[in-house]
N, C-alpha and C positions, 0 to 999 in steps of 0.2 A: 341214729347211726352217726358215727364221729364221721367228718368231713377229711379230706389230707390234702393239702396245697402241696404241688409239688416243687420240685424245679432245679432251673439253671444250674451250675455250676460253682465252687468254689475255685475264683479266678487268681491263678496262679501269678503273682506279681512277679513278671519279666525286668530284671534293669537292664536299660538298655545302654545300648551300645554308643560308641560315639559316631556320629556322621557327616563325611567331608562333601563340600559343595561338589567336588570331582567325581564323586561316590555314582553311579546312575543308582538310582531307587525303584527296587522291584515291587510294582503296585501289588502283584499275586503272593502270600504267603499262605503256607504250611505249618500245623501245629501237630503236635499229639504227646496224649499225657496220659499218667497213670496215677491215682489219689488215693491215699488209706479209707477216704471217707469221700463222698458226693454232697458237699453242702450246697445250700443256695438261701442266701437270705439267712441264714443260720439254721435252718431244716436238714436234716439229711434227705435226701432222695435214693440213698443207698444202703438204707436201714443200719448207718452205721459200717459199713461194710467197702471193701474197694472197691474204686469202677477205674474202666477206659474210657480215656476220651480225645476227642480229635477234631481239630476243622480248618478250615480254608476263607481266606479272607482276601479280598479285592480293594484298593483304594486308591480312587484317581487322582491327580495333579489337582482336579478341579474342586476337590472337599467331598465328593462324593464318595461312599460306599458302600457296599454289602457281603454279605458273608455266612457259612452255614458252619453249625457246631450240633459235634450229639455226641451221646455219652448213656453207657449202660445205669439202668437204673432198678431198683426194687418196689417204689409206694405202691405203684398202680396194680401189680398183684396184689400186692399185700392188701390193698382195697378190696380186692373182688373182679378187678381189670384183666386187662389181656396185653398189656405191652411192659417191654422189656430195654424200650430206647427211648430217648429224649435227643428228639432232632431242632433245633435252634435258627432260623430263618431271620435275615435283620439285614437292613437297609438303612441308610441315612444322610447325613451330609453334614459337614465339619468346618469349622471358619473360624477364624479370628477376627472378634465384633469392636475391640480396642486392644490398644499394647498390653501384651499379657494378657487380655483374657478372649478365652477359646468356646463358640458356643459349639453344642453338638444336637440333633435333635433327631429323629428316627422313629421307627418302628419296629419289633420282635415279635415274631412268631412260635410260638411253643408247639411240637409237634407231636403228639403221642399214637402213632400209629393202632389204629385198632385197638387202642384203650377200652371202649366197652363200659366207662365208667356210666353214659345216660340210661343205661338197663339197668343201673340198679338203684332201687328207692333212695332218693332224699340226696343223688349225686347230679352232677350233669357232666357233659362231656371235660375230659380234659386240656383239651385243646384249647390255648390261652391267645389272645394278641393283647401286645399293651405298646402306645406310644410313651416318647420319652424326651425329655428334655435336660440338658446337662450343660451348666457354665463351670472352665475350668480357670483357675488362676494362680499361677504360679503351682504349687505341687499339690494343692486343695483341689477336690470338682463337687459340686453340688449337684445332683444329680432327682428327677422328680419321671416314676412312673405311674401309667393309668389304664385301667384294662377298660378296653373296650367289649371283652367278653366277660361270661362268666370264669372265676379264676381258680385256675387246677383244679378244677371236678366241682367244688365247693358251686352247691345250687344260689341261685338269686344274688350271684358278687358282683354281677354287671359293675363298673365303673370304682373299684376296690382300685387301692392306693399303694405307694412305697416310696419313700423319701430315704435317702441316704446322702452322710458326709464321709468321703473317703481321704487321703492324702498319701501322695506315692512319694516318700525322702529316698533323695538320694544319700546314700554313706560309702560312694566311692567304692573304688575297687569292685566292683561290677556286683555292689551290695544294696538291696534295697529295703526298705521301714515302710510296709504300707497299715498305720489304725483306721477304724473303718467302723462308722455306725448309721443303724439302720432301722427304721420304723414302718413294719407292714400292716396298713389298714384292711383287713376285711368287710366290704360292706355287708351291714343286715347279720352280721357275725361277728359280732364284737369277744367273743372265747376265743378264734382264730387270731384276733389281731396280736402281737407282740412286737417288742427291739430287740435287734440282734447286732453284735458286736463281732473284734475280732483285732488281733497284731497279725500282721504276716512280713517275715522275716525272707528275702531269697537271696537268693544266689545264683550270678550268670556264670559259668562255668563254660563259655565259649559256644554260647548255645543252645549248651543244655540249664534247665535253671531249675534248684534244688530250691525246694520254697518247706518253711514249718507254718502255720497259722495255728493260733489258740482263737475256737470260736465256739459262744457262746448267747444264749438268749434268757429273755423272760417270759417266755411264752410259756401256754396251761400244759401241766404237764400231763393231763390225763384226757387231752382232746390229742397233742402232737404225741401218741402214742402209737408205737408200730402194733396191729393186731397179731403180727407174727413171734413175736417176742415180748410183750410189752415191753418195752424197753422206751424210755421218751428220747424224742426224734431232739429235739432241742438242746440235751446236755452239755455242757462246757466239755470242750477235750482236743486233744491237738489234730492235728491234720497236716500229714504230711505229701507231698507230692515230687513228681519228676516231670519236666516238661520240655519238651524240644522243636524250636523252631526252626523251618527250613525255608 
C-alpha cells in the first residue's frame, strides 16, 4: 500500500513592514489565508485543489513563542482516513546568538483529528511532532527538522528528516523574492524521500499580501500519487494565494 506524508502549508511570503522604536509591538497576531493549492515541502495536502487557512501566533519580548495554524486538507481521505483539517501546534524561542545571526529552535505538532490512518494495514497514525532548529543570517535561514514520531501516517519513519535553505529578499516597495530548497529524508523509505523546490514572488498590499510561488519536486511519481485521481501530488505548477494579517 503507497504511504502519503502529509502536511503543513505552503508559507505565504509576507514583506514586511517598516517598524519605528515608538511603534508599541503587538506580541498576539491574526492570520487567514486562502491558496489555489495546500503545499508543504512541495507535496500537495490538497490534492492539488484550494484550501482555507488561518492561525494565531503569540510572541514575547523575551524570544519566546508559540502559535496554532490549520488549514482544510484532502490526503488523509484520499488515504482511507477520516480527517479533513490539519491543525499545526508550535512553540519555541528566538535570539540573536551574534551580530546578524538569529538562532531559532522549537517544537511542531501536526494535528489530524480522527485521522484513523493506524486501522489501516501498513499505515500508522498521522499525527507527527518534529523539533527544529534554524540559524538566520542576514536574509538566508538554514533550517534542520526531525520527527520524533512516526511521519504523516508513513509506518516505521520514527526519527525521518528535512533540511531546507530558504532566503526572504527584499525588492522594496512592500515586494518580496523568497527561493527555497529542500530535502525530505524518510527513514526506512528511501521511495518517499525526495527535494523540493520553489520562487515565491509577493506582495504587501497594506496588509493584505498577494503571493505566486512556482513549486516543484523530484519525488516518485507513482508512490506521491493521489488514489483519488492519480494525479502526482509532486508536479511543478504555480500557486497562488491571498493572505491577511491582523
Amino acid at each position: 500500500m503507497k504511504l502519503f506524508p502529509s502536511l503543513l502549508a505552503l508559507a505565504l511570503s509576507a514583506a514586511a513592514l517598516p517598524a519605528f522604536a515608538d511603534e508599541p509591538v503587538d506580541p498576539l497576531s491574526f492570520n487567514a489565508s486562502v491558496v489555489s493549492e495546500y503545499r508543504y515541502r512541495g507535496i500537495s495536502q490538497s490534492r492539488l485543489k484550494p484550501a482555507l487557512q488561518g492561525g494565531l501566533d503569540y510572541a514575547a519580548p523575551s524570544g519566546f513563542y508559540v502559535g496554532a495554524w490549520a488549514s482544510t486538507i484532502k490526503w488523509i481521505k484520499d488515504a482511507g482516513g477520516d480527517s479533513q483539517v490539519e491543525v499545526d501546534l508550535y512553540g519555541g524561542y528566538k535570539t540573536e546568538v551574534a551580530k546578524g545571526l538569529t538562532l531559532d529552535v522549537g517544537g511542531l505538532y501536526y494535528l489530524y483529528p480522527s485521522n484513523k490512518l493506524k486501522d489501516i494495514p501498513g499505515l500508522a497514525n498521522a499525527n507527527t511532532f518534529e523539533v527544529y532548529g534554524a540559524l538566520t543570517f542576514g536574509p538566508v535561514t538554514a533550517k534542520y527538522s526531525h520527527s520524533t514520531t512516526n511521519l504523516f501516517g508513513n509506518a516505521d519513519s520514527k526519527n525521518s528528516s528535512y533540511f531546507d535553505l530558504t532566503a526572504n529578499l527584499d525588492l522594496g516597495d512592500g515586494m518580496t523574492l523568497t527561493p527555497h530548497i529542500g530535502h525530505q529524508t524518510v527513514k526506512h523509505l528511501s521511495v518517499a524521500s525526495y527535494t523540493d523546490y520553489s520562487l515565491t514572488l509577493a506582495k504587501d498590499f497594506s496588509g493584505v499580501v498577494v503571493s505566486g510561488a512556482i513549486i516543484g519536486t523530484d519525488a516518485d511519481k507513482t508512490f506521491y500519487v493521489s488514489p483519488a485521481n492519480g494525479k502526482f501530488l509532486g508536479k511543478t505548477m504555480l500557486v497562488v494565494g491571498l493572505k491577511k494579517s491582523f
